[in-house]
C-alpha positions in Angstrom: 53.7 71.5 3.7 50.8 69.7 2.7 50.9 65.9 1.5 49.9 64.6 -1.2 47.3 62.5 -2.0 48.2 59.3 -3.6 45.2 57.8 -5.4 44.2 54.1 -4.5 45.5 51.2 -6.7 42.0 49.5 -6.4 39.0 51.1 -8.3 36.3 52.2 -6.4 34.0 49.4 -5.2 30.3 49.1 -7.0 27.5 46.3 -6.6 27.7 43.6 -8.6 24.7 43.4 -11.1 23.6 40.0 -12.5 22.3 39.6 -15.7 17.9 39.5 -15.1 18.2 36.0 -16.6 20.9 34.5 -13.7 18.3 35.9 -11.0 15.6 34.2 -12.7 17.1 30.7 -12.8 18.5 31.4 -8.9 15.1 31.8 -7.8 13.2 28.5 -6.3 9.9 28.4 -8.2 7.0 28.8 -5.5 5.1 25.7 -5.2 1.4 25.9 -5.3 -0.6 26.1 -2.1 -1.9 22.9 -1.1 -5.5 22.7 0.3 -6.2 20.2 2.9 -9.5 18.6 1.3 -7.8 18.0 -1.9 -4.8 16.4 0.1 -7.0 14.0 1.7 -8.6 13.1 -1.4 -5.0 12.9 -3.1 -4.2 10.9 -0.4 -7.3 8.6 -0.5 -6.8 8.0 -4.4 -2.9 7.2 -4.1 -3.7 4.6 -1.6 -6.5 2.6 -3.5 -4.7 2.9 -6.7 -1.6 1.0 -4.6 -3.6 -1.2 -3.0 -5.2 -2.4 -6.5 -1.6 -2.8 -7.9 -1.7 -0.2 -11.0 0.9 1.9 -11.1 0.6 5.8 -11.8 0.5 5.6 -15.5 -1.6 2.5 -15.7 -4.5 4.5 -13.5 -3.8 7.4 -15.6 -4.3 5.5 -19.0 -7.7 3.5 -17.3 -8.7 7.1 -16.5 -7.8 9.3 -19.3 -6.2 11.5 -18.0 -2.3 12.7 -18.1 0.1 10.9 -15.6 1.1 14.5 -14.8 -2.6 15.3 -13.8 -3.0 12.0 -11.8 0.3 12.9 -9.8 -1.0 16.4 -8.8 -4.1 15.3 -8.0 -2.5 12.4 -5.5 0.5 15.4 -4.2 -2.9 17.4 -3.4 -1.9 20.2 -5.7 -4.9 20.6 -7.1 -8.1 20.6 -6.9 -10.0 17.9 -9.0 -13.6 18.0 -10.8 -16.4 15.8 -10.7 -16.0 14.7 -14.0 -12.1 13.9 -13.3 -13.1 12.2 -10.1 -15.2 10.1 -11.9 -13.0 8.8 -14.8 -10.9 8.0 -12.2 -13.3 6.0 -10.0 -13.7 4.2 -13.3 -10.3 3.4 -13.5 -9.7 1.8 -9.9 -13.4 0.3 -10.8 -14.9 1.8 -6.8 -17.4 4.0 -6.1 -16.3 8.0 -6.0 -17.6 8.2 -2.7 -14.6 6.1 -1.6 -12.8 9.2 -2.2 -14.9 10.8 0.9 -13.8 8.5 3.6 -11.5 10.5 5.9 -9.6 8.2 8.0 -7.2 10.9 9.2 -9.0 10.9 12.3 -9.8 7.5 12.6 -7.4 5.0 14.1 -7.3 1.7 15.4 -5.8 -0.7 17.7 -5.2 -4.2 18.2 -3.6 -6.1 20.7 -4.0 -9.8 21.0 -1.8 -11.9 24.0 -0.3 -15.5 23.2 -3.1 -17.5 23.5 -6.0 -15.4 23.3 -6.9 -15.2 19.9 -10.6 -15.8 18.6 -11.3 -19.7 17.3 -13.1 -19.0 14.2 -15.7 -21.5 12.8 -15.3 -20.2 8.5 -18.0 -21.5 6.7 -16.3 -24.0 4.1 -13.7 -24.7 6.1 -11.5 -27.9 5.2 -11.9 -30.7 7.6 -8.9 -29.9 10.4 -8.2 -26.7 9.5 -8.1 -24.5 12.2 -8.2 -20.6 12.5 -7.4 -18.6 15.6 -8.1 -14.6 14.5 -5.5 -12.9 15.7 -6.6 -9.2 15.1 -9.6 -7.3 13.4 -9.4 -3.3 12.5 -12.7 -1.3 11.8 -11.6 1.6 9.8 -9.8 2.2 6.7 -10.4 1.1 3.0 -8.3 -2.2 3.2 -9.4 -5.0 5.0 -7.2 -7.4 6.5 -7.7 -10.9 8.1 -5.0 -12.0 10.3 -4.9 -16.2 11.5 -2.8 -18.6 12.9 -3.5 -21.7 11.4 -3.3 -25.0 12.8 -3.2 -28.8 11.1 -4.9 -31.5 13.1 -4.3 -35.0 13.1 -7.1 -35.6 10.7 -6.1 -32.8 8.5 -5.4 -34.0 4.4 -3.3 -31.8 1.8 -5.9 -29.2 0.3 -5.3 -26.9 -2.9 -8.2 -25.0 -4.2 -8.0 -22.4 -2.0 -8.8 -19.0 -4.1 -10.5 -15.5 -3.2 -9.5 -12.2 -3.7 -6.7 -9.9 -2.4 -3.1 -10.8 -1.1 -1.6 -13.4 0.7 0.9 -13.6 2.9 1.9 -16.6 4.9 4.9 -17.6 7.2 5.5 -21.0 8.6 5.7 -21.1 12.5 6.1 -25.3 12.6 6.1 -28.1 10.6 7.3 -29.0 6.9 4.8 -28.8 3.9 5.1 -28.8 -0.3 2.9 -25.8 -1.0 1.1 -25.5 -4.4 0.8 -22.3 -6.0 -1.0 -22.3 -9.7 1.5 -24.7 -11.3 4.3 -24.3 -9.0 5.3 -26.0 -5.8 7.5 -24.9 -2.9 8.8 -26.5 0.0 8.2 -24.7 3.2 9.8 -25.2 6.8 9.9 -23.1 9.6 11.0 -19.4 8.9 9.8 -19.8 5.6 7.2 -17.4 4.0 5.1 -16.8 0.8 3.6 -13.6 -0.6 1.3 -13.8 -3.9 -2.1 -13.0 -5.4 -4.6 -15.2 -3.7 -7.1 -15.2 -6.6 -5.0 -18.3 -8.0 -5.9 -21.8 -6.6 -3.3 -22.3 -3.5 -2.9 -24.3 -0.8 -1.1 -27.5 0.5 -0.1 -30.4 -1.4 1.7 -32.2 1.1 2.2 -32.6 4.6 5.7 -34.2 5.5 6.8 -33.1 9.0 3.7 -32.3 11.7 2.6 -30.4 13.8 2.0 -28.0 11.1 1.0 -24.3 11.8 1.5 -21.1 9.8 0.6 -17.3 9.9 -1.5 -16.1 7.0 -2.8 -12.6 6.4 -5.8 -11.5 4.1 -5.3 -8.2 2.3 -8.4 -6.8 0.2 -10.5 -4.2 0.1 -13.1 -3.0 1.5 -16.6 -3.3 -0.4 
């Protein structure tokens, strides 16, 4: 006797379609192909518009170009023209050419032992002042002056230092009130400053000696 067949209680099984629009949006958009010349130039711009202090949209605005554009340019999505490259020269106020310095391949290396920095003889240098250079680097658009500073016995309070760039310094010894524009700090040991050198600086007082203090130079490069 033959059986029966008893159909299934579950339908038969089919693909599930998605509507065209779900697929769409579940796709990652491709990201543009990035060439390596206009990487290194993306790259070369983002760092001398950091190390001028302007922010994206103010180097856009200098520029006149979008803040979208500008970000591209420095991702190294695309590929800028001459004329773009200039407006934006204009705006971080360098030569384009700066744009051209590849320091990818260019790297270098300090290494100065306790005691062995250079004694530097600055031209205008305040009466018992003295600078040991404690590191120098060739390549690279910013330039950076590392000293340790000393106070001799003869040294007097001094506070019309002012040049370009940033400053940092860190006390190593001593106890000084340090004058910055129109304000004045007290600084021991362990104690640091960071500011805009292009204000007059420098110390107004001297209360515990020996006095000595790191102080980095940032700028750039001419």
């Amino acid at each position: 006797m033959a059986r029966k067949q008893v159909a299934s209680p579950f339908p038969t099984a089919r693909p599930l379609r998605l509507p065209a629009s779900l697929l769409q949006r579940a796709r990652a958009p491709a990201l543009p192909a990035r060439s390596a010349p206009a990487s290194r130039i993306g790259a070369q711009i983002k760092a001398l518009r950091i190390a001028s202090g302007a922010s994206g949209g103010e180097l856009a605005q200098n520029a006149g170009i979008s803040r979208s554009m500008l970000s591209r340019i420095e991702r190294g999505l695309v590929s800028p023209s001459v004329e773009t490259l200039d407006r934006i020269a204009g705006g971080l106020d360098v030569s384009m050419s700066r744009f051209f310095s590849d320091q990818f391949d260019r790297t270098d290396f300090c290494h100065v032992p306790a005691g062995t920095g250079i004694r530097i003889d600055r031209i205008g240098a305040v009466a018992g002042y003295g600078y040991e250079l404690l590191g120098h680097l060739l390549s690279g658009n910013l330039f950076v002056e590392p000293y340790l500073v000393r106070l001799e016995e003869e040294a007097e309070p001094y506070v019309s230092f002012q040049h370009p760039g940033l400053k940092f310094l860190y006390m190593v010894s001593g106890r000084v009130s340090y004058r910055y524009g129109a304000k004045v700090v007290e600084l021991g040991s362990g104690d640091s400053l960071l500011f805009e050198a292009s204000a007059l600086h420098g110390i107004e007082a001297i209360h515990e000696p020996p006095v000595a203090y790191l102080s980095v130079v940032f700028s750039l490069r001419d």
